[in-house]
Jmol script that loads the backbone (N, CA, C; Angstrom):
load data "model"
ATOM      1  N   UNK A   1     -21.700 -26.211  11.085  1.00  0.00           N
ATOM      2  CA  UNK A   1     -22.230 -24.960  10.587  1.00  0.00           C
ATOM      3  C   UNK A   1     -22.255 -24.998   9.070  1.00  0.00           C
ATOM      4  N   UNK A   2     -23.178 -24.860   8.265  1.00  0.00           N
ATOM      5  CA  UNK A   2     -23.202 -24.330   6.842  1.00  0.00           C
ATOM      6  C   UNK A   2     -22.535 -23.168   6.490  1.00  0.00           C
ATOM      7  N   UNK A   3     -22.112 -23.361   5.716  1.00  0.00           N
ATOM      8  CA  UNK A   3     -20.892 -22.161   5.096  1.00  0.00           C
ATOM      9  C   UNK A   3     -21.872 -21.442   4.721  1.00  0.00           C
ATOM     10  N   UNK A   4     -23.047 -21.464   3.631  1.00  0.00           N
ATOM     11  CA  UNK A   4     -24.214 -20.625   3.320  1.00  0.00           C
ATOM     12  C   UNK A   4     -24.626 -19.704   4.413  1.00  0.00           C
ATOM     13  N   UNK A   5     -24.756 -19.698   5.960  1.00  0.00           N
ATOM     14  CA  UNK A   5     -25.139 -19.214   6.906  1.00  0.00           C
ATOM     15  C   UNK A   5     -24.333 -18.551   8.123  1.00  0.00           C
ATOM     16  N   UNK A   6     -24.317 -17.574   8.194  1.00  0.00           N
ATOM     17  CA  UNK A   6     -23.913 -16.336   9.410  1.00  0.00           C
ATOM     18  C   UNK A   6     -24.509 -16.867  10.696  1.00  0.00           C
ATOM     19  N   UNK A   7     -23.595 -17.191  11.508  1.00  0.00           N
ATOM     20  CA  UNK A   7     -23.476 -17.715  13.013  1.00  0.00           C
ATOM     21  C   UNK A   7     -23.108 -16.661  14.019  1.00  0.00           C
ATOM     22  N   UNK A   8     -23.947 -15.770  14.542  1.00  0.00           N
ATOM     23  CA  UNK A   8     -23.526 -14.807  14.854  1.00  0.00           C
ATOM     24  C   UNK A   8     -22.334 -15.283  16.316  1.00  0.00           C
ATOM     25  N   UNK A   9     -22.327 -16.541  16.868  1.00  0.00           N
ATOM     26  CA  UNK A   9     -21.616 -16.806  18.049  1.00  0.00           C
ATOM     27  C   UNK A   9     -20.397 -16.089  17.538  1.00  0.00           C
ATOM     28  N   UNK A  10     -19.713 -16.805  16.180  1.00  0.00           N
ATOM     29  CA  UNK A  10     -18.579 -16.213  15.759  1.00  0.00           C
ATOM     30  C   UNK A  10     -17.867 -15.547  15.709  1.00  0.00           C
ATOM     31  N   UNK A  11     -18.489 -13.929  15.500  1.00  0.00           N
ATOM     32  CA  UNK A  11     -18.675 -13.314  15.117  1.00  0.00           C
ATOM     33  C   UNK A  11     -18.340 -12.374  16.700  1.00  0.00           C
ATOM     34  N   UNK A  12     -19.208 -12.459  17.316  1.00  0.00           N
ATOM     35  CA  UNK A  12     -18.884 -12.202  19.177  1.00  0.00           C
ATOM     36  C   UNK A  12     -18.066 -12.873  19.508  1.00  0.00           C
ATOM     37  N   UNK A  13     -17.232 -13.759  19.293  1.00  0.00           N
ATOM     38  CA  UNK A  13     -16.062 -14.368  20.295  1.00  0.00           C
ATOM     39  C   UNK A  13     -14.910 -14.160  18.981  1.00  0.00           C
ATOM     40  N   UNK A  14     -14.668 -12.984  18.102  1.00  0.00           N
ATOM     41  CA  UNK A  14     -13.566 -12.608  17.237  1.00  0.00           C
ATOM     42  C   UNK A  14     -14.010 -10.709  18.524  1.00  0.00           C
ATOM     43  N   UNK A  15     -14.998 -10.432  18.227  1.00  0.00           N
ATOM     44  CA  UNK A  15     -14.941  -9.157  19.153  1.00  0.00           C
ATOM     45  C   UNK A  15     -14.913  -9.048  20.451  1.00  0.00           C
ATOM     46  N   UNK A  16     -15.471 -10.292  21.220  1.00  0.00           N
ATOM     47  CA  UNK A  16     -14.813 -10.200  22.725  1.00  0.00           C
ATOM     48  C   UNK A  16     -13.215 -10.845  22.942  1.00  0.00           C
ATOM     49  N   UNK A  17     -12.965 -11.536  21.735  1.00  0.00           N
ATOM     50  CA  UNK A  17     -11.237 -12.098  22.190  1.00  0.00           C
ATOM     51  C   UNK A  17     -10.320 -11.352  22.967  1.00  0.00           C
ATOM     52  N   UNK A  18     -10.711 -10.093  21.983  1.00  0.00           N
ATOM     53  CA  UNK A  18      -9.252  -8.858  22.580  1.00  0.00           C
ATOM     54  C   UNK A  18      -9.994  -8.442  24.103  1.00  0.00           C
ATOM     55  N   UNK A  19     -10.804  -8.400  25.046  1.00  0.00           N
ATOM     56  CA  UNK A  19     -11.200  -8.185  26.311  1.00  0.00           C
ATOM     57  C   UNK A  19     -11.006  -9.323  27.441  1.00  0.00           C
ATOM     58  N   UNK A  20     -10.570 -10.871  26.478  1.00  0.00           N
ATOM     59  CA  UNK A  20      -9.967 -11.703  27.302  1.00  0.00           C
ATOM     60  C   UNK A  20      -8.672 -11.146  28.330  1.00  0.00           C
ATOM     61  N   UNK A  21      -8.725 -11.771  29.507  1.00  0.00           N
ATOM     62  CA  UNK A  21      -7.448 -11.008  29.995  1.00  0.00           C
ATOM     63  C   UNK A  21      -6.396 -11.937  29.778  1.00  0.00           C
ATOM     64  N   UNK A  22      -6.142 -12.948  29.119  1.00  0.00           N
ATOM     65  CA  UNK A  22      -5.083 -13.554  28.708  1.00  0.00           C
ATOM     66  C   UNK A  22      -4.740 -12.992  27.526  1.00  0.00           C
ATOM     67  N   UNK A  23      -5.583 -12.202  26.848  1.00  0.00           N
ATOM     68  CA  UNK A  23      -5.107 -12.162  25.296  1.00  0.00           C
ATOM     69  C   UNK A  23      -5.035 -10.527  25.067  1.00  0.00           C
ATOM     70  N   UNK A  24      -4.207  -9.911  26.154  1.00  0.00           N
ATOM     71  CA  UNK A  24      -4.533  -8.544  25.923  1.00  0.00           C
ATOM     72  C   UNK A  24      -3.534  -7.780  24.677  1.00  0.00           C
ATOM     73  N   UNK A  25      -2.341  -8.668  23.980  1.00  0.00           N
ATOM     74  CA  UNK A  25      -1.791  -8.639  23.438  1.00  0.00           C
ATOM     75  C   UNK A  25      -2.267  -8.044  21.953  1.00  0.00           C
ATOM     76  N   UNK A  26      -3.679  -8.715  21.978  1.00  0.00           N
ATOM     77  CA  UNK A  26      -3.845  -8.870  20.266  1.00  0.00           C
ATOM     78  C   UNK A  26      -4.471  -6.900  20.086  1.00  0.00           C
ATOM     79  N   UNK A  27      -3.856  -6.619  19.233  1.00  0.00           N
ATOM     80  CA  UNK A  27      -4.374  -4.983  18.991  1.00  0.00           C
ATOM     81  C   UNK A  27      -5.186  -5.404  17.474  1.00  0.00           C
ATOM     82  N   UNK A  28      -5.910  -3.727  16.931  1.00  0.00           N
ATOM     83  CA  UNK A  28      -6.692  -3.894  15.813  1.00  0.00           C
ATOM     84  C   UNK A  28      -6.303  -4.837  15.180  1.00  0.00           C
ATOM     85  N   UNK A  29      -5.012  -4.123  14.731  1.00  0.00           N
ATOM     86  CA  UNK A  29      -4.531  -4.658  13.150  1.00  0.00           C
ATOM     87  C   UNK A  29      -5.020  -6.277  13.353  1.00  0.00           C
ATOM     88  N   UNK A  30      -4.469  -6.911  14.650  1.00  0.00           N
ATOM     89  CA  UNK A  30      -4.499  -8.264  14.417  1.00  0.00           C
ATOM     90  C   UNK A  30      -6.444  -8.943  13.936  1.00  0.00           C
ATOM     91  N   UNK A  31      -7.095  -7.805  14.782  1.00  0.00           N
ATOM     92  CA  UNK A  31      -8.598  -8.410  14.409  1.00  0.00           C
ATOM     93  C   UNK A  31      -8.710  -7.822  12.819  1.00  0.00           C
ATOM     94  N   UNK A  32      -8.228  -7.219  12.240  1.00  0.00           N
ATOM     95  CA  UNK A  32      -8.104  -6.497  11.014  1.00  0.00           C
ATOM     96  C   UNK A  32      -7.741  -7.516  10.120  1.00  0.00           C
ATOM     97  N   UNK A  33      -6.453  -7.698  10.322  1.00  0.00           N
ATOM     98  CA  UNK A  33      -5.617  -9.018   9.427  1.00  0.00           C
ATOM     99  C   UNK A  33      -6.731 -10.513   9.672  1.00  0.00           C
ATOM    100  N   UNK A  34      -7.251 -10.809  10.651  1.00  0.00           N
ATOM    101  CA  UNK A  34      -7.921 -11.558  10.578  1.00  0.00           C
ATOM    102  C   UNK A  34      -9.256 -11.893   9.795  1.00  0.00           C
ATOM    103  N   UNK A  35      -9.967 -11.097   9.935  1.00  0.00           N
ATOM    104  CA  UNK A  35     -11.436 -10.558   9.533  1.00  0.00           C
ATOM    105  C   UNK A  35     -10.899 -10.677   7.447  1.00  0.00           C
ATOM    106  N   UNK A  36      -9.575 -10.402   7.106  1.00  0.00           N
ATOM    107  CA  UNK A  36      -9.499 -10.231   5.927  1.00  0.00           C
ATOM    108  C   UNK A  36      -8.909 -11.804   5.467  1.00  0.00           C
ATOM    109  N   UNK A  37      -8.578 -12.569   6.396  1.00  0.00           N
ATOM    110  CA  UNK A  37      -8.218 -14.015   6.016  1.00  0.00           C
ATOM    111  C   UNK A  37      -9.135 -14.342   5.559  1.00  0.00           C
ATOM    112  N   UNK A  38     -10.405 -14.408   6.999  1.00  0.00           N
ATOM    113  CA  UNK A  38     -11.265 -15.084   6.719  1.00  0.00           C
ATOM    114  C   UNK A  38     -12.729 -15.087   5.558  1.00  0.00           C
ATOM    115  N   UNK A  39     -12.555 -15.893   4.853  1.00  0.00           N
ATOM    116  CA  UNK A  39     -14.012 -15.206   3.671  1.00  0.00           C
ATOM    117  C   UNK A  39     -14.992 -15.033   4.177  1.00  0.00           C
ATOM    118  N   UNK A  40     -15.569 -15.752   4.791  1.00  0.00           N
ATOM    119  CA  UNK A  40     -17.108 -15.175   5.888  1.00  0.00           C
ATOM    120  C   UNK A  40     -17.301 -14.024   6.119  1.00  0.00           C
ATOM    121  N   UNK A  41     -16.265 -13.740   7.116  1.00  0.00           N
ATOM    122  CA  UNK A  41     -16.092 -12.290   7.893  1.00  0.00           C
ATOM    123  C   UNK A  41     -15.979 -11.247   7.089  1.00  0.00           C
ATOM    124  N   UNK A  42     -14.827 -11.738   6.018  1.00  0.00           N
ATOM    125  CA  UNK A  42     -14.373 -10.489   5.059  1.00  0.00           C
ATOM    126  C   UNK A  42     -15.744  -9.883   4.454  1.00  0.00           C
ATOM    127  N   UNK A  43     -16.895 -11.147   3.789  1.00  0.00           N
ATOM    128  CA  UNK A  43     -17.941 -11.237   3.164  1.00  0.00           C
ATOM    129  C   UNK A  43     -18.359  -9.967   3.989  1.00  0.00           C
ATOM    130  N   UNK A  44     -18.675 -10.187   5.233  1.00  0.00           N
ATOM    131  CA  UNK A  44     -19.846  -9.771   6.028  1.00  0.00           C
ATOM    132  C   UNK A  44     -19.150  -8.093   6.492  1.00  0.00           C
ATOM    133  N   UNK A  45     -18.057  -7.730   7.131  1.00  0.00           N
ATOM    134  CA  UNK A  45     -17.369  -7.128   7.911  1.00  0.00           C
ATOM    135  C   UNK A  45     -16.040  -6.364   6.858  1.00  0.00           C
ATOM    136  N   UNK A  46     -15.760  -6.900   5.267  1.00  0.00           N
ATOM    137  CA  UNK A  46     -15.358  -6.122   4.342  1.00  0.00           C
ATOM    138  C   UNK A  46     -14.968  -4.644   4.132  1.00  0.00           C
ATOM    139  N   UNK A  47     -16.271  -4.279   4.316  1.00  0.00           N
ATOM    140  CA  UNK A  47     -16.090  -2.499   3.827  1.00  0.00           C
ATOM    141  C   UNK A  47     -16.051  -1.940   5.635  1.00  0.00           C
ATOM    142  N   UNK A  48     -15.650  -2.190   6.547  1.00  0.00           N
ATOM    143  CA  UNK A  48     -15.728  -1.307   7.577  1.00  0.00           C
ATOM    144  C   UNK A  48     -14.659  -1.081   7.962  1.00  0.00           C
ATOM    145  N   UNK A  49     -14.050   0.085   8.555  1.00  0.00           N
ATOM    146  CA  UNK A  49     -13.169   0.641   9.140  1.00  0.00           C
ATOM    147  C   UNK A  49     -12.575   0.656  10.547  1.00  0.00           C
ATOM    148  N   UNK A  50     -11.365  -0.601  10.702  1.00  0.00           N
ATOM    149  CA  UNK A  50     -11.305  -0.583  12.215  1.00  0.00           C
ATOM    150  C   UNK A  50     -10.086   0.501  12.377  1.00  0.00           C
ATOM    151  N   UNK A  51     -10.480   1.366  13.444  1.00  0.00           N
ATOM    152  CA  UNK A  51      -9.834   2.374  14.281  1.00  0.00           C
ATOM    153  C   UNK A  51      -8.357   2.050  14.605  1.00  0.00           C
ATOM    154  N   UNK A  52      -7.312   2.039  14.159  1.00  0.00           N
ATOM    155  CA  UNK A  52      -6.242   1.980  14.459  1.00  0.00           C
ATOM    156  C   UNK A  52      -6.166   0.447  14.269  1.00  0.00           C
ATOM    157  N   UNK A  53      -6.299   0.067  13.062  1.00  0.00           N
ATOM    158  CA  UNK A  53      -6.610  -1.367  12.561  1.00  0.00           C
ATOM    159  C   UNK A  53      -4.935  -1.354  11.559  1.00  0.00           C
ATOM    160  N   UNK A  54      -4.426   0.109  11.388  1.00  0.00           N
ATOM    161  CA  UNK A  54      -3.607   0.127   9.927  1.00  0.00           C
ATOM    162  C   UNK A  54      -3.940  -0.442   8.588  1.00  0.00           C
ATOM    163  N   UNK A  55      -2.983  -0.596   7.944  1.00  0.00           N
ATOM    164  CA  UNK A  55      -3.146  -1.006   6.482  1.00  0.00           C
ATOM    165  C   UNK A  55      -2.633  -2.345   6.342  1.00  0.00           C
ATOM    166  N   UNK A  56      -3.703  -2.945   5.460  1.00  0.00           N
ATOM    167  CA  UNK A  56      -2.887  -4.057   4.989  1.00  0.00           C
ATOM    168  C   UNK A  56      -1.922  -5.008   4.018  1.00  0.00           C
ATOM    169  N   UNK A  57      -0.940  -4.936   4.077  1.00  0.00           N
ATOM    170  CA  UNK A  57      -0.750  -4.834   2.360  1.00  0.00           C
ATOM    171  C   UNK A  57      -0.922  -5.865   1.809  1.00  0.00           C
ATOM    172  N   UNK A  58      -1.167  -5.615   0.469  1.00  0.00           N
ATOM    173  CA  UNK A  58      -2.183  -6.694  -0.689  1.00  0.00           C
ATOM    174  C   UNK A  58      -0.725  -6.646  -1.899  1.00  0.00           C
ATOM    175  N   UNK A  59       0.166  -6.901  -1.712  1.00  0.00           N
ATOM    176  CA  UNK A  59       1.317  -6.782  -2.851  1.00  0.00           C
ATOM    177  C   UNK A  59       0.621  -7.438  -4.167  1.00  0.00           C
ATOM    178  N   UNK A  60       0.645  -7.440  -5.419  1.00  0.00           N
ATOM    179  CA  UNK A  60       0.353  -8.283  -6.254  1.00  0.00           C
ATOM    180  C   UNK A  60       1.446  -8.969  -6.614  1.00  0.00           C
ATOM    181  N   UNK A  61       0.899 -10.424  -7.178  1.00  0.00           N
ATOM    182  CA  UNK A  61       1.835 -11.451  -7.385  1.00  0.00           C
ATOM    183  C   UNK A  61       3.247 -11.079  -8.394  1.00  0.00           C
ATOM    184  N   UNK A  62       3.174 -10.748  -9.664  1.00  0.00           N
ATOM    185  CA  UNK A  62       3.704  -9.935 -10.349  1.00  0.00           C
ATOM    186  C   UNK A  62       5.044  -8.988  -9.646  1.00  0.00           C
ATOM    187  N   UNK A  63       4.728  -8.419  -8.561  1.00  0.00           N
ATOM    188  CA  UNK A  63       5.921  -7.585  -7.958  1.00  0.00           C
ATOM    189  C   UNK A  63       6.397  -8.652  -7.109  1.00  0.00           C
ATOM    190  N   UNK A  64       6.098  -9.988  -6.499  1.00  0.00           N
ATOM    191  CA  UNK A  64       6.470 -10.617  -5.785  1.00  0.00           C
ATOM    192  C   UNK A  64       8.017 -11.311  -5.943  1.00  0.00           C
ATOM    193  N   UNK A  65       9.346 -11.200  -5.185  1.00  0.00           N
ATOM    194  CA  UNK A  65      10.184 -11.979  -5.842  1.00  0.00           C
ATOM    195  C   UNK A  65       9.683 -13.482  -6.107  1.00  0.00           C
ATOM    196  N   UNK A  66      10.476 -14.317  -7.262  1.00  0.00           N
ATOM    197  CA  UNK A  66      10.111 -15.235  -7.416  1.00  0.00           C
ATOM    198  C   UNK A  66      11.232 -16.663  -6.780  1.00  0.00           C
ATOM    199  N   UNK A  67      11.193 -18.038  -6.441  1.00  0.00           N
ATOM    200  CA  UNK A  67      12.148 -18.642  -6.171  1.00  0.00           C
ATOM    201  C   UNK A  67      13.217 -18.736  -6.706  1.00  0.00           C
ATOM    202  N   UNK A  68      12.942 -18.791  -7.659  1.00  0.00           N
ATOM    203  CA  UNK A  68      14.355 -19.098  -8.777  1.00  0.00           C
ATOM    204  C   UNK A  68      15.166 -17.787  -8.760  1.00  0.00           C
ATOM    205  N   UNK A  69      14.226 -17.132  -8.478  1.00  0.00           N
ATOM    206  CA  UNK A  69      15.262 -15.212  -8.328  1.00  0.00           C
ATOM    207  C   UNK A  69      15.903 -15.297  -7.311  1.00  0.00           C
ATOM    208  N   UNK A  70      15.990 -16.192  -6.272  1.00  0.00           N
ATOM    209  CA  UNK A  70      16.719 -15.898  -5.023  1.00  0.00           C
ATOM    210  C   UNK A  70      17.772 -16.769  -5.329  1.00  0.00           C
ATOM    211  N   UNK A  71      17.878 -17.587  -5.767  1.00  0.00           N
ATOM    212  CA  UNK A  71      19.130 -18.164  -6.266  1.00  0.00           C
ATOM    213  C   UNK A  71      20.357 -16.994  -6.620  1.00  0.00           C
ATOM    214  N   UNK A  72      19.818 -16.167  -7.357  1.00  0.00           N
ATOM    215  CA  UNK A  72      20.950 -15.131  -8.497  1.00  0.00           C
ATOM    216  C   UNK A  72      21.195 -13.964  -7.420  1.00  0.00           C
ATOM    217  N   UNK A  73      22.301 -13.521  -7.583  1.00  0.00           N
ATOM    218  CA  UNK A  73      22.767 -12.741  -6.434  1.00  0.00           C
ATOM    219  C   UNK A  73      21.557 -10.994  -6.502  1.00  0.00           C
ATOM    220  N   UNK A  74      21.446 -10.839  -5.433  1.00  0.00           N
ATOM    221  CA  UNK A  74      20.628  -9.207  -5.567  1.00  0.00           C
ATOM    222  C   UNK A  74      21.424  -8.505  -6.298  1.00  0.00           C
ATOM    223  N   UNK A  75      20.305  -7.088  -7.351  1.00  0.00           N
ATOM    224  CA  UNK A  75      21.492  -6.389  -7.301  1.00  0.00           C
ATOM    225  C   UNK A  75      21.036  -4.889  -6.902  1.00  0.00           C
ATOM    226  N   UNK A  76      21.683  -3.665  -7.112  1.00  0.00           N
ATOM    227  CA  UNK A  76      21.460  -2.765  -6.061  1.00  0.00           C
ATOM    228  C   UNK A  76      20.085  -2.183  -5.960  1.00  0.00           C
ATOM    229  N   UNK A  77      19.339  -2.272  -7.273  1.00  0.00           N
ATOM    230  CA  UNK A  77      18.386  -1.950  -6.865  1.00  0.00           C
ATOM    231  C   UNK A  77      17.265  -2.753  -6.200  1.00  0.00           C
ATOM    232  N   UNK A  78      17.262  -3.995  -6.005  1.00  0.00           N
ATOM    233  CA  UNK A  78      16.688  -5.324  -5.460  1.00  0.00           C
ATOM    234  C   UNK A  78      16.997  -5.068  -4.033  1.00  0.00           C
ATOM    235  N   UNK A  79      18.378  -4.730  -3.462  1.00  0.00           N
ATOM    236  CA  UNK A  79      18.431  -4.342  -1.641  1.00  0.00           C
ATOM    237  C   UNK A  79      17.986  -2.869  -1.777  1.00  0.00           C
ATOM    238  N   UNK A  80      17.734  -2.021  -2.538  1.00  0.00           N
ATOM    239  CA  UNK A  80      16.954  -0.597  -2.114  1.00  0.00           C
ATOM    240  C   UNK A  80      15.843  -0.813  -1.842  1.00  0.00           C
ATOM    241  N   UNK A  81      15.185  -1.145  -2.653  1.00  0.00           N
ATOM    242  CA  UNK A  81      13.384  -2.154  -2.724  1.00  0.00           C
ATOM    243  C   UNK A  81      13.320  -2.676  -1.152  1.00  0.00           C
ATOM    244  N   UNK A  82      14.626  -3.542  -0.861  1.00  0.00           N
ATOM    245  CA  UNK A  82      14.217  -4.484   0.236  1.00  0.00           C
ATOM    246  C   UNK A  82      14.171  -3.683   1.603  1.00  0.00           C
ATOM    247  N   UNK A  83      15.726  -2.952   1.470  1.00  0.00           N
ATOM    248  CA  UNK A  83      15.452  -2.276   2.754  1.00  0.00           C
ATOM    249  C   UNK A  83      14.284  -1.055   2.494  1.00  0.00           C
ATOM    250  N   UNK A  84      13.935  -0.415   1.537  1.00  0.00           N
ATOM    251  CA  UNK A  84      12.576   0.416   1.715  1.00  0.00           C
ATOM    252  C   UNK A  84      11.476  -0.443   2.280  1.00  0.00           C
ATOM    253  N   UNK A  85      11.063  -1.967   1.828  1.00  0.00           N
ATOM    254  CA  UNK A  85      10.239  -2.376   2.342  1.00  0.00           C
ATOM    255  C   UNK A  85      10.350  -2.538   3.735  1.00  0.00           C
ATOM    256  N   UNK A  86      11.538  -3.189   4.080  1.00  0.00           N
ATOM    257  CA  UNK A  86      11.354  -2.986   5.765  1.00  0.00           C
ATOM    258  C   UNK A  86      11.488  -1.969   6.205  1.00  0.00           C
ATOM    259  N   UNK A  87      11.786  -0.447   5.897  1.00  0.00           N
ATOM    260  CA  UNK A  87      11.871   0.358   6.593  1.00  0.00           C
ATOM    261  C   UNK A  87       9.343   0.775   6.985  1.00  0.00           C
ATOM    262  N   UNK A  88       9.217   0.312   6.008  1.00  0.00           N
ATOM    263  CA  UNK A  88       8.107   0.744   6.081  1.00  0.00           C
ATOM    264  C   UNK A  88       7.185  -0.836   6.585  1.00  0.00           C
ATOM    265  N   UNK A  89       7.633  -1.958   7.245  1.00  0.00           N
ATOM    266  CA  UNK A  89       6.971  -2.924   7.730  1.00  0.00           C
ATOM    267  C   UNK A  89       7.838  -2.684   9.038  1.00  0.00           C
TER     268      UNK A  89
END
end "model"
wireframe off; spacefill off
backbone 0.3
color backbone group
């Protein structure tokens, strides 16, 4: 396939996956999170709104801890941050 060109097969077997009956597992978010991996899709399928798809989060690099930071012990406000983040993932 040329990367330049939209294959619509694709495109139908990312929207019939979830009606497989082996794969009844996968909900929005997962065709959501996907569609935003992929650059094609994102290209094409970007601005639309899937229905109980949720949010995805886009952290910027900048707020990201870094390696060398995990070396040095947390301190209290570094486990508030952490457990807020998992309370909300």
């Amino acid at each position: 396939m040329d990367c330049g060109k939209f294959d619509p097969s694709e495109f139908y077997s990312i929207i019939f996956f979830e009606k497989d009956g082996a794969h009844n597992n996968k909900i929005p978010y997962h065709i959501q999170l996907a569609i935003c991996k992929d650059n094609e899709l994102n290209e094409l399928l970007g601005n639309i709104t899937i229905a109980q798809g949720d949010v995805v989060l886009n952290i910027h690099e900048s707020l990201l801890k870094k390696t060398e930071d995990a070396k040095t012990p947390d301190s209290y406000t570094n486990r508030i941050l952490k457990d807020a983040m998992n309370l909300i993932l």
